[in-house]
C-alpha positions in Angstrom: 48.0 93.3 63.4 45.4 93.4 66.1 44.8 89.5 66.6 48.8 89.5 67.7 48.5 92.3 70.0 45.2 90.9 71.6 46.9 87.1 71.3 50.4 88.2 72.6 52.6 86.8 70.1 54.3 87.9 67.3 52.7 89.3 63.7 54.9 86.4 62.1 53.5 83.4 64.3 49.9 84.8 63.2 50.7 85.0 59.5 52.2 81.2 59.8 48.8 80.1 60.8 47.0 82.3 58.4 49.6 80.5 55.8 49.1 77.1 56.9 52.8 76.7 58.3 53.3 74.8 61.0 53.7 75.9 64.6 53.6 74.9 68.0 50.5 74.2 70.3 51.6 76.9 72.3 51.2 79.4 69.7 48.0 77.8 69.0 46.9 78.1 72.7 47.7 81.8 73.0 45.8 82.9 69.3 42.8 80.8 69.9 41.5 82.3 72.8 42.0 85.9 71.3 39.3 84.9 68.5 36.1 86.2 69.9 33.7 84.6 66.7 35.8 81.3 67.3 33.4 78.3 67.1 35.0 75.6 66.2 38.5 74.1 65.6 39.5 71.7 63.5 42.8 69.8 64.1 43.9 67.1 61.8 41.0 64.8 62.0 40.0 66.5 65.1 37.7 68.9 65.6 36.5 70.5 68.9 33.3 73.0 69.2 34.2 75.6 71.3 31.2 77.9 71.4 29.8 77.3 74.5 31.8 74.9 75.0 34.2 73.4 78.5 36.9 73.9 77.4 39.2 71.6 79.9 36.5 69.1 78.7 37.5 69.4 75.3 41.2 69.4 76.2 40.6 65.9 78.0 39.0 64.3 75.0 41.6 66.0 72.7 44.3 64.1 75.3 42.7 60.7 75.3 42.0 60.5 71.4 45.7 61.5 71.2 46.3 58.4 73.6 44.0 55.9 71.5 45.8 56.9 68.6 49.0 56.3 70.0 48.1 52.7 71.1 46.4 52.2 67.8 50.1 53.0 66.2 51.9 50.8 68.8 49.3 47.8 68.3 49.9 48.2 64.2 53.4 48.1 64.5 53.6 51.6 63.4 57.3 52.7 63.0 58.6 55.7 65.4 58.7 58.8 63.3 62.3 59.7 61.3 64.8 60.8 62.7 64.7 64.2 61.9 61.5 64.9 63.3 62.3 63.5 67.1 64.9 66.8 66.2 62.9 69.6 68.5 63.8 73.0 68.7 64.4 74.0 72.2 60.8 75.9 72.4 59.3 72.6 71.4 61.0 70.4 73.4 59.9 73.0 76.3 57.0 73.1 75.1 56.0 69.3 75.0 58.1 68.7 78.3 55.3 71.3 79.9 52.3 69.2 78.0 53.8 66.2 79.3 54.0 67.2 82.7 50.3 68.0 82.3 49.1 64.6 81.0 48.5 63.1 84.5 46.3 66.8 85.3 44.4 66.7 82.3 43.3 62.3 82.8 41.8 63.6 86.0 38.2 63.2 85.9 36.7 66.2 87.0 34.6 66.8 90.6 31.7 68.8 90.5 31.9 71.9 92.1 36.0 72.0 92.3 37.5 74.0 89.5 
């Protein structure tokens, strides 16, 4: 399969997309930029125009709707999610641990002329 080859993942992570299965932002950030005719992604109710796009903008706005939505849960008195989905395998927990890490980067507003 040529979009794993190009992506650098496995022929099963790509099918899993292509199926609708769940897999991890990671996966998602190594296919993504191997679709050359990619214009737009939809996420949930999110959905981010890439064509043309900055991308570290549209990482930022991904990052702070995910924090609105967060304290729209907390302020609703949303209950934490079961038990068996705080369960991570050890790439996810990696995976999130790097994200998290990168939270504090990402809120950064972003000087002109630095990269």
């Amino acid at each position: 399969m040529e979009l794993a080859r190009r992506a650098g993942v496995q022929r099963k992570q790509v099918q899993q997309i292509e199926s609708g299965a769940n897999v991890t932002l990671e996966t998602i950030r190594q296919i993504l930029p191997a679709l050359p005719n990619l214009k737009r992604v939809t996420l949930g109710g999110l959905e981010i125009e890439v064509a043309n796009a900055d991308l570290e903008e549209a990482r930022r706005a991904a990052w702070a709707m995910y924090d609105e939505m967060k304290r729209l849960l907390a302020a609703l008195g949303a209950p934490s999610p079961p038990a068996e989905r705080k369960a991570r395998s050890r790439s996810e927990r990696e995976t999130a641990e790097r994200l998290e890490r990168r939270i504090p980067e990402l809120k950064r507003p972003k000087r002109k002329g630095h990269a």
